[in-house]
N, C-alpha and C positions, 0 to 999 in steps of 0.2 A: 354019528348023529348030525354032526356041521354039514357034512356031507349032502344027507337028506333034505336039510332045511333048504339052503343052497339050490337042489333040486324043483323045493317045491316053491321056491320063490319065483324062480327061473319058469316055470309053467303057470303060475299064477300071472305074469309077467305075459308070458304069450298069451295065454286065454282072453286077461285085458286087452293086448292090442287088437285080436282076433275081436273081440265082441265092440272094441273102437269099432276097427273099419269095416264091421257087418252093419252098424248103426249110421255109420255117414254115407255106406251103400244105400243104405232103405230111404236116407233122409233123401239125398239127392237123386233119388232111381224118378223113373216114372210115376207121376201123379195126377190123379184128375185134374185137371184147371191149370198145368204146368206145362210151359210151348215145351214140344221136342222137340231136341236138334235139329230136324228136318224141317220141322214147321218154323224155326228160328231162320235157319239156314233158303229159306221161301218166303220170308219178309225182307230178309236183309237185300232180295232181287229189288224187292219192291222199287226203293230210291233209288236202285243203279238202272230202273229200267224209265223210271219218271224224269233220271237224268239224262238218258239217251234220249227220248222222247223231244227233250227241249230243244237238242240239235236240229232237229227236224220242222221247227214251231215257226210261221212267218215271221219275218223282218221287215217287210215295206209293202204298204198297200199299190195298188194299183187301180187308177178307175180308165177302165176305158173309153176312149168315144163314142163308144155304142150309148155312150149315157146322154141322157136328152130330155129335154124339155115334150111332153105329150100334151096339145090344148084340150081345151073341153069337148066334145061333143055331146050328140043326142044322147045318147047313156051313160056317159062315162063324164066325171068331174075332171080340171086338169090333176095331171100327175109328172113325175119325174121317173123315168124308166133308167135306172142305177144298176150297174155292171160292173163289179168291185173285182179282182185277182188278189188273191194272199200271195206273195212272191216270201220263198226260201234264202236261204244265204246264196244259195248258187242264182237266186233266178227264174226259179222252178215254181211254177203255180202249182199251189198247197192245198187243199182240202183240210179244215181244221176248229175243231171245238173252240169259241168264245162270245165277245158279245160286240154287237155292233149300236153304233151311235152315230146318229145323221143330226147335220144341221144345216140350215140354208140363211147366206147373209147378203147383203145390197153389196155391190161390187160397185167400191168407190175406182174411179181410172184416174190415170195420173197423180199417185198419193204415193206414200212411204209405207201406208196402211192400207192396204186394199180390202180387205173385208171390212164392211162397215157395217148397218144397225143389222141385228140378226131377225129375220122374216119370219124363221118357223125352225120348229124343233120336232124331231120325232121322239116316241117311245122307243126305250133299249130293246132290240133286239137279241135272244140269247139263242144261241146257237148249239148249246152243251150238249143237246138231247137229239144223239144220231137222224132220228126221224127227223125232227124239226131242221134238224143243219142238212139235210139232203131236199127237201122242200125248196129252200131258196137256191142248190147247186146245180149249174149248167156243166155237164159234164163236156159237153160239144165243147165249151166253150173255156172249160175249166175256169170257171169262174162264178161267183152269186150274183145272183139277179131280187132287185128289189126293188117293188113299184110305191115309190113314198109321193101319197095323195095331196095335193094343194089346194087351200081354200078359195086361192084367186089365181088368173092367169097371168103369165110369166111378160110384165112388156118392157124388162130391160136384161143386162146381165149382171149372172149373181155366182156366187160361188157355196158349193157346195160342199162339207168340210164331213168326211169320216173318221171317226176314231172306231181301232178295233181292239178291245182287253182280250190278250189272249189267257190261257187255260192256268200260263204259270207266273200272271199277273201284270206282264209285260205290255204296253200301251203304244198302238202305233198311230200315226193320224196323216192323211191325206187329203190337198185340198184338189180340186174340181173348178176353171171357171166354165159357166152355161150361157149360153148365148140365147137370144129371144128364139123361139123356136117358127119353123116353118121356114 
């Protein structure tokens, strides 16, 4: 009779563990509203691919010469015709989501401080939205082009200051001096 008892302890004993790990099966199996592995395992890309990404994200503006002073004419008010490059770590002009920020100041000569009162400011430009960021891209040229309009004509030299926030918050700024034009 110990015998038996012994017996049916010993299977009472398995059935529990048996109906345990059937229940921590069900609990953690598949559920609606619960990521799968897989779908876990395709987020975790997410930050290793937004940190690759950043490698690849400008470091130094560049404004070319092509940038200039344009006077008024019959149709057209003055403007400034701006030719910015996004340069890489290597060098490499970038094509790249963020925002741009123009400002134009009196260019004091012979100072410690050369940018003096500021003349004009433009609206941020965002660039985030592929269409919009290929609108202002010169491929020829690898580089944006932006015609920033002035109320008055250019009669000394001034300098031109870019800031560009890129995607992963990072802020770069270049200045520009402009000469009277013509």
């Amino acid at each position: 009779m110990r015998y038996e008892v012994q017996i049916r302890m010993r299977s009472s004993r398995v059935i529990f563990c048996l109906f345990f790990f059937a229940c921590t099966l069900a609990y953690t199996g598949c559920r609606p509203g619960m990521p799968s592995p897989a779908s876990t395992a395709q987020n975790e890309d997410g930050p290793i691919a937004a940190a690759l990404c950043t490698r690849y994200a400008p470091v130094k503006i560049d404004i070319t010469p092509l940038t200039e002073f344009v006077p008024a004419d019959q149709t057209h008010r003055p403007r400034i015709d701006l030719y910015v490059i996004l340069l890489d770590q290597f060098g490499s002009a970038v094509k790249s989501p963020g925002r741009f920020h123009f400002e134009l100041y009196e260019h004091v000569p012979r100072s410690a401080e050369s940018k003096g009162k500021r003349l004009a400011m433009w609206p941020e430009l965002d660039l985030a939205d592929p269409v919009t960021n290929n609108e202002y891209w010169r491929d020829f040229l690898r580089a944006y082009e932006f015609t920033l309009p002035l109320d008055q004509s250019a009669e000394a030299s001034h300098i031109l200051q870019v800031t560009y926030f890129c995607a992963t918050g990072k802020r770069i700024t270049s200045e520009f001096t402009l000469g009277q034009a013509g």
